[in-house]
DRENDO-1510 file (C-alpha; in Angstrom, 1 decimal, always signed):
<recs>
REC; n; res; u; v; w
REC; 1; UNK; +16.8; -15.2; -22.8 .
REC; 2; UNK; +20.4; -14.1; -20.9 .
REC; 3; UNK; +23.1; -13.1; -22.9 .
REC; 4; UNK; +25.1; -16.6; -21.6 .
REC; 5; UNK; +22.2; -18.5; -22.9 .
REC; 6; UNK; +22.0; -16.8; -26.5 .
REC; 7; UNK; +25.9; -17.0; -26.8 .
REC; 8; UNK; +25.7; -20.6; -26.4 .
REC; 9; UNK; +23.1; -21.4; -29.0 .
REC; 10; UNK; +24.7; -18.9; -31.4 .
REC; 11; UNK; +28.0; -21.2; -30.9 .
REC; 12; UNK; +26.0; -24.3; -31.8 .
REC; 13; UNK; +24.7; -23.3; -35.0 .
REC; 14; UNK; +28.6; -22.2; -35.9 .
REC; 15; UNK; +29.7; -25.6; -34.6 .
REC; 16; UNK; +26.8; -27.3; -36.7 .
REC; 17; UNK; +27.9; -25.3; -40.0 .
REC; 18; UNK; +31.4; -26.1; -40.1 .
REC; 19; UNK; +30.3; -29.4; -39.6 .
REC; 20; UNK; +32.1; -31.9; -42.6 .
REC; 21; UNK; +29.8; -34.8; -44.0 .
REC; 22; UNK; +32.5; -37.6; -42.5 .
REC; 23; UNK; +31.6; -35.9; -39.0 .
REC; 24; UNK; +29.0; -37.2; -36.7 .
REC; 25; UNK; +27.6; -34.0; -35.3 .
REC; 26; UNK; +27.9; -34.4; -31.7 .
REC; 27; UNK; +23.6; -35.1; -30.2 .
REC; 28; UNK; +22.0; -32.7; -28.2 .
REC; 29; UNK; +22.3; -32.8; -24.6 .
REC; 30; UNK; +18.7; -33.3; -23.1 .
REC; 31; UNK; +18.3; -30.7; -20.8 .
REC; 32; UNK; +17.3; -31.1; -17.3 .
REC; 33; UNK; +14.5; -30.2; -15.4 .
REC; 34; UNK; +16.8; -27.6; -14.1 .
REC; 35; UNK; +18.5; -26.6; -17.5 .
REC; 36; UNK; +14.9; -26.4; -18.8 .
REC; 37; UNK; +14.0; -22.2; -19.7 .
REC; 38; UNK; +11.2; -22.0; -16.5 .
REC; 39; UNK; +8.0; -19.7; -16.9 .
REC; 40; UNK; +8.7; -16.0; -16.6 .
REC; 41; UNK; +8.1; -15.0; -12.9 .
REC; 42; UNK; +8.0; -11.9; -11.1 .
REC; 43; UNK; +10.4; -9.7; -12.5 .
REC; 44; UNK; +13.3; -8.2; -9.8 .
REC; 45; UNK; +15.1; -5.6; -12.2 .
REC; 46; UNK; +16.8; -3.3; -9.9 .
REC; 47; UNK; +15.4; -5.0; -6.6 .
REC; 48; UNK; +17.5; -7.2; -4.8 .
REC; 49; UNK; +15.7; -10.2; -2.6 .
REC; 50; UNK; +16.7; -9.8; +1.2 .
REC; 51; UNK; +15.6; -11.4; +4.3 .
REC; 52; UNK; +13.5; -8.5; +5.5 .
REC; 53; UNK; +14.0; -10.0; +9.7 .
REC; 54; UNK; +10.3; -8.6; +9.8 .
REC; 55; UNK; +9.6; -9.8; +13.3 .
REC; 56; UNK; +5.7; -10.0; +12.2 .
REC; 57; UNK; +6.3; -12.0; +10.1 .
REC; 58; UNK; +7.8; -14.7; +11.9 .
REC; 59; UNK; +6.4; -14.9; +15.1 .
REC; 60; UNK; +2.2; -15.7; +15.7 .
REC; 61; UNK; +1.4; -11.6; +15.6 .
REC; 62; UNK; -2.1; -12.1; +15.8 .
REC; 63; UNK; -2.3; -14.7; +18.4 .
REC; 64; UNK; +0.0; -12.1; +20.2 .
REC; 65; UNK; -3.0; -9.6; +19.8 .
REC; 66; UNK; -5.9; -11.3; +20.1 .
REC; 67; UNK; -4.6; -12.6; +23.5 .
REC; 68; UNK; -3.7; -9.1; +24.4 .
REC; 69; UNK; -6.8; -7.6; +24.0 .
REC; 70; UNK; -8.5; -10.6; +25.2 .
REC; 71; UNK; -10.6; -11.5; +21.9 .
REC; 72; UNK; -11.9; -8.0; +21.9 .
REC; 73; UNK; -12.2; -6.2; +18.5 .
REC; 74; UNK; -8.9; -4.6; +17.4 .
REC; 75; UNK; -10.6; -1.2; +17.6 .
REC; 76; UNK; -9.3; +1.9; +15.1 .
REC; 77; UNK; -8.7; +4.1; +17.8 .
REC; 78; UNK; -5.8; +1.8; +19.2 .
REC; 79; UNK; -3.6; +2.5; +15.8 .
REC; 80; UNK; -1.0; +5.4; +15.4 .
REC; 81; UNK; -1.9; +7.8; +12.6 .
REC; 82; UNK; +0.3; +9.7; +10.7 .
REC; 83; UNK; -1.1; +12.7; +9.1 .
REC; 84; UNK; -0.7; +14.6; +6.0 .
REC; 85; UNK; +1.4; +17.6; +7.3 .
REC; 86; UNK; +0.4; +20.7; +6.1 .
REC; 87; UNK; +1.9; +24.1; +4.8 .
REC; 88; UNK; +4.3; +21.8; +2.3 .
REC; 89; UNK; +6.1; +20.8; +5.3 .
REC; 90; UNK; +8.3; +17.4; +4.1 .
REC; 91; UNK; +9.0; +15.4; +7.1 .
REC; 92; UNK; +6.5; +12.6; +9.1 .
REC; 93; UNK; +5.5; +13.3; +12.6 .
REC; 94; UNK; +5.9; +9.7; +13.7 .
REC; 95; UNK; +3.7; +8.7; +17.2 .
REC; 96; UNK; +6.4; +6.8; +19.5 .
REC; 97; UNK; +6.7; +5.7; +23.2 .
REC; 98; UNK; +8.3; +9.1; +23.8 .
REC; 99; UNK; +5.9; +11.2; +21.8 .
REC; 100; UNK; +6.5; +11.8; +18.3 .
REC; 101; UNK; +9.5; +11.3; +16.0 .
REC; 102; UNK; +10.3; +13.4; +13.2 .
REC; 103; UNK; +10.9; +11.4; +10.1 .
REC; 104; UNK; +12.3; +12.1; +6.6 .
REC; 105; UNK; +10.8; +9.4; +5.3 .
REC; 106; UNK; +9.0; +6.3; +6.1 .
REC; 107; UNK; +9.6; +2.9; +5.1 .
REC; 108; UNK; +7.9; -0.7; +5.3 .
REC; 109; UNK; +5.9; -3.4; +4.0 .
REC; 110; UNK; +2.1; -1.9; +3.5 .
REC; 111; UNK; -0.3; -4.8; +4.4 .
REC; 112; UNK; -3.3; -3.4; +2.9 .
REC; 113; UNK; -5.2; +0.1; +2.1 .
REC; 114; UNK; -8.6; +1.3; +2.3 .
REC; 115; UNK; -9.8; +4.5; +0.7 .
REC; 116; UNK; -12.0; +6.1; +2.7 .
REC; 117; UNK; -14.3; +9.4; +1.9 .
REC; 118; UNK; -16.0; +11.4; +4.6 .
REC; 119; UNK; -18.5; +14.2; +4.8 .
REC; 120; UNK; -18.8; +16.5; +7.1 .
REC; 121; UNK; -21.3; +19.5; +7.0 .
REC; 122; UNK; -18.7; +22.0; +8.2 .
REC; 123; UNK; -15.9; +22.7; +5.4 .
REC; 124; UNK; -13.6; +22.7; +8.7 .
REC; 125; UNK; -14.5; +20.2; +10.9 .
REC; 126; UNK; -12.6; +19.7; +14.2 .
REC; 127; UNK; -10.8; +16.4; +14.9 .
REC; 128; UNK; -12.7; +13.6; +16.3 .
REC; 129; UNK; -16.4; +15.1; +15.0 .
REC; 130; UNK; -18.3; +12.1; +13.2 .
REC; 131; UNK; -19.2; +12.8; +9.8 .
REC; 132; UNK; -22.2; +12.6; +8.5 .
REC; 133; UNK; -21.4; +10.4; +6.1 .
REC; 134; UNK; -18.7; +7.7; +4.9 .
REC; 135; UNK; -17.5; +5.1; +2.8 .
REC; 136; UNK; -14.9; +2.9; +3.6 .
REC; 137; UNK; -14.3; +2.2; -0.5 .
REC; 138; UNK; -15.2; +5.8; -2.0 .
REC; 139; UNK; -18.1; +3.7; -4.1 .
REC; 140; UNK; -21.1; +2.6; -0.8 .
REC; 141; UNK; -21.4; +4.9; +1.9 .
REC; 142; UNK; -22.3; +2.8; +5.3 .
REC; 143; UNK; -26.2; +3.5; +4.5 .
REC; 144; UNK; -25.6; +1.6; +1.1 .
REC; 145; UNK; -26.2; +5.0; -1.2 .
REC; 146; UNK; -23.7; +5.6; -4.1 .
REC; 147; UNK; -20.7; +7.8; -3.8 .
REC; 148; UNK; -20.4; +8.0; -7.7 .
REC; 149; UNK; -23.7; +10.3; -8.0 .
REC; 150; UNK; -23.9; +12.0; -5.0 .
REC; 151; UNK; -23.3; +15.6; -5.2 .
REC; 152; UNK; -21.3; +15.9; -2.6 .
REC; 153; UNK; -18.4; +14.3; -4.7 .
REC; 154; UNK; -18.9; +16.9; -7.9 .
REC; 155; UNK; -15.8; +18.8; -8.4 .
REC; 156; UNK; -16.6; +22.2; -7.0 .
REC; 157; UNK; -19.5; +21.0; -4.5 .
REC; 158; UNK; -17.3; +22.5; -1.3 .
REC; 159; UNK; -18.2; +25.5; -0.3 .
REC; 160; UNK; -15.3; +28.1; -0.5 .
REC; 161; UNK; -13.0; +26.3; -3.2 .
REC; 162; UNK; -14.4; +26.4; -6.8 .
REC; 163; UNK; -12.6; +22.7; -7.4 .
REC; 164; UNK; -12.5; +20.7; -4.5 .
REC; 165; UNK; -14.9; +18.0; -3.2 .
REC; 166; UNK; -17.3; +18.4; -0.2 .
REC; 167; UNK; -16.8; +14.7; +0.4 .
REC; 168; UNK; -13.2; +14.3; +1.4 .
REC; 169; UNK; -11.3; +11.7; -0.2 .
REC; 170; UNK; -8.0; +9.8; +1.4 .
REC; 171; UNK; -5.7; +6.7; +1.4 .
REC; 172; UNK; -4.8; +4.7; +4.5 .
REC; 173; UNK; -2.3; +2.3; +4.0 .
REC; 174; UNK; -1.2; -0.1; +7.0 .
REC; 175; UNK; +2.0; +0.2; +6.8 .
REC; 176; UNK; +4.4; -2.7; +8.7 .
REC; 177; UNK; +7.8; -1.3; +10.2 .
REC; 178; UNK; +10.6; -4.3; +11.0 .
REC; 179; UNK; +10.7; -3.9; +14.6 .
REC; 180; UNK; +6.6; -4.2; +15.3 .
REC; 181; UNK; +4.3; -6.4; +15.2 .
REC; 182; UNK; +1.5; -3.4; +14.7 .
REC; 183; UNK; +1.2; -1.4; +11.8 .
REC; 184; UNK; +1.0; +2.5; +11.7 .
REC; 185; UNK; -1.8; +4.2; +9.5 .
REC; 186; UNK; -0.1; +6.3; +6.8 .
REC; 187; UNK; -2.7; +8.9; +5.7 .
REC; 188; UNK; -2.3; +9.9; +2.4 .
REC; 189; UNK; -4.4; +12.6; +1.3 .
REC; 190; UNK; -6.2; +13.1; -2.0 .
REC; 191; UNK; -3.8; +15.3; -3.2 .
REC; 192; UNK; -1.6; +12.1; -3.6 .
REC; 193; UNK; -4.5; +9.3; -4.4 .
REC; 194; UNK; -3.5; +9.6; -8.3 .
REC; 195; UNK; +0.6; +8.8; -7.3 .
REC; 196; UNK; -0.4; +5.7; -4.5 .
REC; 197; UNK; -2.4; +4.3; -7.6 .
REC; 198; UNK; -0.3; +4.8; -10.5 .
REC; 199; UNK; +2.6; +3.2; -7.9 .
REC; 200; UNK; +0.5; +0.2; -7.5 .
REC; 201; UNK; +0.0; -0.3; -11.3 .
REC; 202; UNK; +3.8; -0.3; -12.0 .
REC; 203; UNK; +3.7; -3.5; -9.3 .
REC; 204; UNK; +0.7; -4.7; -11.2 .
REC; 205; UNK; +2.7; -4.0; -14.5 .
REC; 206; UNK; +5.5; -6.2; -13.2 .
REC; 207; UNK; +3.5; -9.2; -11.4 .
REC; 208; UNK; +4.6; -8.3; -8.1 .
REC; 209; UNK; +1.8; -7.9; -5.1 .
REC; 210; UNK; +2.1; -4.4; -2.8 .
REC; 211; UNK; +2.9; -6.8; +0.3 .
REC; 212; UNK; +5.4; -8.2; -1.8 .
REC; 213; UNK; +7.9; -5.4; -1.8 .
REC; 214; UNK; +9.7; -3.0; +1.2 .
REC; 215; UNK; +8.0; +0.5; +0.2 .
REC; 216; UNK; +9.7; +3.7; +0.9 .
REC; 217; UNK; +7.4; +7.0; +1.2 .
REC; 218; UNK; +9.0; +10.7; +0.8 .
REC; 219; UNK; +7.6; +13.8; +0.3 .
REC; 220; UNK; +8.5; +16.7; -1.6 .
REC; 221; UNK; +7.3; +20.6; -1.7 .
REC; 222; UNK; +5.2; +21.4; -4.3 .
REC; 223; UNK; +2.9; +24.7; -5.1 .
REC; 224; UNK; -1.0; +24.7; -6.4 .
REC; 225; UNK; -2.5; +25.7; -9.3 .
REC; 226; UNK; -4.1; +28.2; -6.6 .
REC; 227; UNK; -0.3; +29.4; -5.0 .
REC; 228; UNK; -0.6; +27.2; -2.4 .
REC; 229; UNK; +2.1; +24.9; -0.6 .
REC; 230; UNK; +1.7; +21.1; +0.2 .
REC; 231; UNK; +3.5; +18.1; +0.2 .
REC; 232; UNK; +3.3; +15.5; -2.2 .
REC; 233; UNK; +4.3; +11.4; -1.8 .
REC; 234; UNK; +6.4; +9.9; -3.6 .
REC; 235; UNK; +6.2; +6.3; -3.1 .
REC; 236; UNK; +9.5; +3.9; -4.1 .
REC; 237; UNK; +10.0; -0.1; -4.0 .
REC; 238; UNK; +13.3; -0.5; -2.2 .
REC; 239; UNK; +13.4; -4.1; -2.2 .
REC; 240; UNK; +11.6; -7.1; -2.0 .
REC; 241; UNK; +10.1; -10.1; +0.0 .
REC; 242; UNK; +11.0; -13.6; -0.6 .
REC; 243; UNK; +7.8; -16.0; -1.6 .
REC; 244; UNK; +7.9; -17.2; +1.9 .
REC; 245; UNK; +7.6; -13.5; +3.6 .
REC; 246; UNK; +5.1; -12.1; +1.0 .
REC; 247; UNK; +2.7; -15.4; +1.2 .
REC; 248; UNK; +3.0; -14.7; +5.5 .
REC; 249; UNK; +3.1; -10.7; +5.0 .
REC; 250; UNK; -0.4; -11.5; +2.2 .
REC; 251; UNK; -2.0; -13.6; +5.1 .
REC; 252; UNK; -1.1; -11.5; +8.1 .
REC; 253; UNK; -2.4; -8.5; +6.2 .
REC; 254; UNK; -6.1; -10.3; +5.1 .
REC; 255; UNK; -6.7; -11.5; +9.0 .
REC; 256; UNK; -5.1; -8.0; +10.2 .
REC; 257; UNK; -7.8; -6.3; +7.6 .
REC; 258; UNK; -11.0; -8.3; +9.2 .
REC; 259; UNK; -10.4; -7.4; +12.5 .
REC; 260; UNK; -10.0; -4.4; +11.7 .
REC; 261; UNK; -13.1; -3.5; +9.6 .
REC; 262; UNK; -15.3; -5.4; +12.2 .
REC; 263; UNK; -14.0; -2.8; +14.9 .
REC; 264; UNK; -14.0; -0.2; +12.4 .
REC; 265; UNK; -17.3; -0.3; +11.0 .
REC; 266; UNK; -19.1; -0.8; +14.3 .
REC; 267; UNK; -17.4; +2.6; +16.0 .
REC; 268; UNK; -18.2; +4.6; +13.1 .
REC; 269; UNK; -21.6; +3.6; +12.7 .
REC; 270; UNK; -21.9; +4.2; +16.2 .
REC; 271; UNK; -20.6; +7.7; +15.7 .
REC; 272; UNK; -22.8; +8.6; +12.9 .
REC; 273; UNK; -26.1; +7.4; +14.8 .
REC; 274; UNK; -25.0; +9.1; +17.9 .
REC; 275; UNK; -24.3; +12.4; +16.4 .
REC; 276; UNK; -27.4; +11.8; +14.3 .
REC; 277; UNK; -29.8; +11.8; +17.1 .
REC; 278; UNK; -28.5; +14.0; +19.2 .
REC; 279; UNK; -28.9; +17.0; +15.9 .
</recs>
């Protein structure tokens, strides 16, 4: 209840006390439908609502890119990835029109995640090499087995680093900039899984959806237990989305999601049993 709200009744139960019997108290007003308390909604503490001019998410996007690519399969390769960056460096190498842009931080609407796991035989393997295993979830590889008791994700299973996994672990959140109508992939390694998720349960804590809100990422230097630099994300709601733009920005995400796991899971697979046959 606001402080206006509790003022006012407070007053009425004064008004009612010094009330003398020759007095006809004064009735209650019946409140409105409008006047009436309404059901605790999302709560906006510290987040103001904006019109986000999110061109997505007012034109037909996917009609724009289905017609495009002619129908064809909205293939993985197609989307801009930015990577971890490595040696605690703390700004985004950004792919752009005119190579990439060096960014302090990064912000949008993210549509969706995935968190993918990937093995690879070598501890170091070179960009582009199929693994020989995957899951897009981190719980069913693409042959069906279990991730949870393979021992390939034991702490300690790679070979070189007493704590690490074999199976590498990641975040990739589809992340929606104002001006396209094409996410970027923001790869998030597993260094920073534990911080994407505990983000996500504060929006969980407070009702509000991850499309529903403008997310800011940073990153910031830190050193391992082992002495070694790296960056960590720090992830930050900046604003958010009226009902309106996160219903359109919660649709647009689901129909951007399955044509992208139907392209997704057909290239990879394709990989695998390529690289398979040819060993």
């Amino acid at each position: 209840m606001s402080n206006a709200n509790l003022k006012s009744r407070l007053s009425g139960k004064a008004q009612s006390k010094n009330t003398t019997p020759t007095e006809m108290p004064v009735p209650k007003k019946t409140p409105t439908p409008k006047e009436t308390s309404a059901p605790k909604e999302v709560p906006t503490t510290e987040l103001s609502m904006v019109d986000s001019g999110y061109v997505a998410l007012a034109t037909n996007a996917i009609g724009i890119i289905s017609e495009n690519l002619k129908n064809q399969p909205l293939s993985y390769q197609l989307f801009d990835v930015v990577k971890a960056p490595t040696g605690g460096i703390t700004m985004f190498s950004v792919p752009g029109l005119s190579g990439d842009d060096i960014q302090k931080e990064l912000t949008g609407i993210i549509l969706n995640y995935t968190t993918p796991r990937a093995y690879w035989e070598t501890s170091e393997p070179i960009e582009g090499t199929p693994p020989v295993c995957y899951s897009r979830d981190s719980f069913t590889s693409f042959e069906g087995k279990s991730c949870i008791t393979c021992p390939y994700n034991e702490f300690g299973s790679k070979n070189g680093d007493s704590n690490a996994k074999a199976c590498k672990e990641s975040v990739e959140a589809y992340l929606l900039r104002p001006d396209n109508i094409m996410p970027i992939i923001v790869r998030i390694p597993v260094t920073s899984k534990f911080i994407f998720q505990k983000y996500m349960t504060r929006l969980v804590s407070n009702m509000i959806p991850l499309c529903g809100v403008v997310t800011k990422i940073t990153l910031e230097k830190v050193t391992s237990t082992g002495g070694q630099p790296y960056a960590k994300y720090n992830f930050e709601a900046v604003d958010t989305l009226s009902h309106e733009e996160t219903a359109n920005a919660r649709s647009y995400g689901q129909k951007f999601a399955e044509m992208v796991n139907v392209a997704y899971e057909t290239e990879v697979k394709a990989a695998v049993v390529a690289e398979t046959a040819e060993a």
